[in-house]
C-alpha positions as CSV (number, residue, x, y, z in Angstrom):
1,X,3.7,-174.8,67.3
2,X,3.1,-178.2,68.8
3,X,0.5,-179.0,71.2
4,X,1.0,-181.5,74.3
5,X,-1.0,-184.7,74.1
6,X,-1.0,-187.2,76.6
7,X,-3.3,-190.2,76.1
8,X,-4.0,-192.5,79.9
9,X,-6.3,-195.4,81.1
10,X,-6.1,-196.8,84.7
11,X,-3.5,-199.0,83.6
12,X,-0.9,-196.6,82.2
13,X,0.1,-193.7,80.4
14,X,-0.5,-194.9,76.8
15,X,1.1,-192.0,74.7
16,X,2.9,-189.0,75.8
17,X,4.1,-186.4,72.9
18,X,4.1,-182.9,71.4
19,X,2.5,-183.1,68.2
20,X,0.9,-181.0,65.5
21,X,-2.7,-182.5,65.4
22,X,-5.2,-184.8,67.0
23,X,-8.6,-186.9,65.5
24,X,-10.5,-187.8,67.7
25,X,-13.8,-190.1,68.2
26,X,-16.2,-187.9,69.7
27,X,-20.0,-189.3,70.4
28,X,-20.8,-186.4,68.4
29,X,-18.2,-187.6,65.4
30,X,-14.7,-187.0,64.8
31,X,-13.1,-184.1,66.5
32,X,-10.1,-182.4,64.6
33,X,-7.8,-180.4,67.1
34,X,-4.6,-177.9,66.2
35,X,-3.2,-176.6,68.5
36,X,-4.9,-173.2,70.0
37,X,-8.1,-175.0,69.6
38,X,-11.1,-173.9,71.5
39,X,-11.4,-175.5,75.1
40,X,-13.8,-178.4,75.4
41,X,-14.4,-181.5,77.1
42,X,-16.2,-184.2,75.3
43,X,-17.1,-188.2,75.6
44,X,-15.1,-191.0,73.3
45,X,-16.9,-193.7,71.6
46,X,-15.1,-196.5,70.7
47,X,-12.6,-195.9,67.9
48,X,-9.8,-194.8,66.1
49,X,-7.5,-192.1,67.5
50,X,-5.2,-190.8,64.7
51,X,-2.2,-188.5,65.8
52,X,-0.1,-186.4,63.3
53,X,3.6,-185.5,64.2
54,X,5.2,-184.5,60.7
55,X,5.0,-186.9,58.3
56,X,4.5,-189.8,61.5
57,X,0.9,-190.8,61.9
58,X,0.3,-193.2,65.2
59,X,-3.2,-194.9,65.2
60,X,-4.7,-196.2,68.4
61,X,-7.9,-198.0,69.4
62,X,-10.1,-196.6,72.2
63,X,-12.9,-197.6,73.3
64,X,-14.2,-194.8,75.1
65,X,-13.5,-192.1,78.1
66,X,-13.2,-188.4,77.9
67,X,-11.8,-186.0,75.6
68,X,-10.1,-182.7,77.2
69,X,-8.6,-179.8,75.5
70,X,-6.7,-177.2,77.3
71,X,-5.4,-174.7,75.5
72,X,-1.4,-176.3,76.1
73,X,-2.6,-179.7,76.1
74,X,-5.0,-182.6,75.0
75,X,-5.7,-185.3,77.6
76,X,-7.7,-188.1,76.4
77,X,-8.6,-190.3,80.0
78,X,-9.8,-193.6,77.9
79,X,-11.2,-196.5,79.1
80,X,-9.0,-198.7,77.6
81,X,-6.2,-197.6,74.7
82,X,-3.9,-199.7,72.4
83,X,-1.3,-199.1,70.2
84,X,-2.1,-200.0,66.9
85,X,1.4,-201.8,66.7
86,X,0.7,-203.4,70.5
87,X,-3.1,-205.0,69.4
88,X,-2.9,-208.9,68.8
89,X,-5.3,-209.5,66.1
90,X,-5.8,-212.9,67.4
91,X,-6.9,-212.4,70.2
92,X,-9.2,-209.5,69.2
93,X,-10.5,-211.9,66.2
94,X,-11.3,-214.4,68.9
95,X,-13.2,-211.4,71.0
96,X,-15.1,-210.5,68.3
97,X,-16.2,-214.4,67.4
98,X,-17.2,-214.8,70.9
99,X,-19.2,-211.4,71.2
100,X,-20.7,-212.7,67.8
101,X,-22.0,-215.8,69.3
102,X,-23.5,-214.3,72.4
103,X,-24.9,-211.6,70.1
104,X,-26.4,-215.1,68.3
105,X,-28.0,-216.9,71.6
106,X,-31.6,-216.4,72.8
107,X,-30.8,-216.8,75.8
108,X,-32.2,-214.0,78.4
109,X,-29.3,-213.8,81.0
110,X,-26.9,-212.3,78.3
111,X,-26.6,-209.0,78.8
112,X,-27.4,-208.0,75.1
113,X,-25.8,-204.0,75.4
114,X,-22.4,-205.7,77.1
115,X,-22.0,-208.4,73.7
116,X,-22.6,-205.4,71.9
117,X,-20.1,-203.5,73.4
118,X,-17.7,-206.2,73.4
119,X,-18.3,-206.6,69.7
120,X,-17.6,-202.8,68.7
121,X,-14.6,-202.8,71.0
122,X,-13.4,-205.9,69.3
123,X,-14.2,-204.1,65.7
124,X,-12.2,-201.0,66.6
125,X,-9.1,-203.1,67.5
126,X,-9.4,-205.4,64.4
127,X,-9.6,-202.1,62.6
128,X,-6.9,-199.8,63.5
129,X,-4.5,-203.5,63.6
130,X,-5.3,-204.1,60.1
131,X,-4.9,-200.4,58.9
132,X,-1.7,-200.0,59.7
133,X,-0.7,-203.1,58.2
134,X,-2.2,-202.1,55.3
135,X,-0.2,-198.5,55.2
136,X,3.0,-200.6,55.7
137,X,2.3,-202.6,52.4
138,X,1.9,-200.0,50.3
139,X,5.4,-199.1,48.5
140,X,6.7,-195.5,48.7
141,X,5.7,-193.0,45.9
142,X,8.8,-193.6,43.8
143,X,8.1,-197.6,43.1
144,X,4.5,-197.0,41.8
């Protein structure tokens, strides 16, 4: 029996499914959820949100919000939320350079915790990007 997910920033709704399990990036570590799992609310660090339908797996990178679970539904309000297939590595390679090189400067009006939160949000994107390309590489079971 499926459970309803339903995954939303201020923007948009991200991901919107029935599906037959849920990881999580709690502040706390990962959070597994089945459906009929316990209640709970929880925070998101920046991360990797993995969600099983079948044999499908969808990835996504968050970089924080709240984590509810209901017992007919999982709403995850993030902060911000990509598609693993939707991030431009690009663009999040050149995110991470610059965060780098503020990280790098001794200079006292950077806000040192923002850099470093630009760097780990940066990270996560990089991270679940090059994952799935990684899974789409690798030949099926009957050419190895």
């Amino acid at each position: 029996m499926p459970i309803k997910i339903e995954v939303v920033t201020a923007e948009r709704l991200v991901y919107s499914d029935s599906v037959d399990m849920v990881i999580a990036p709690g502040t706390e570590g990962e959070v597994g959820i089945l459906p009929h799992h316990t209640p709970l609310m929880t925070l998101l660090k920046p991360g990797e949100l993995i969600i099983k339908k079948g044999s499908e797996e969808t990835e996504l990178a968050v970089t924080g919000g709240f984590l509810e679970i209901r017992p007919d539904r999982i709403i995850v309000l993030a902060d911000a939320a990509e598609r693993a297939d939707e991030i431009d590595e690009a663009r999040a390679e050149a995110a991470k350079k610059r965060a780098q090189e503020r990280l790098a400067q001794p200079i006292p009006e950077i806000d040192k915790a923002h850099a470093e939160a630009a760097l780990r949000r940066a990270l996560v994107r990089l991270e679940v990007a090059q994952k799935r390309k990684k899974r789409r590489n690798i030949p099926p079971v009957s050419q190895i």
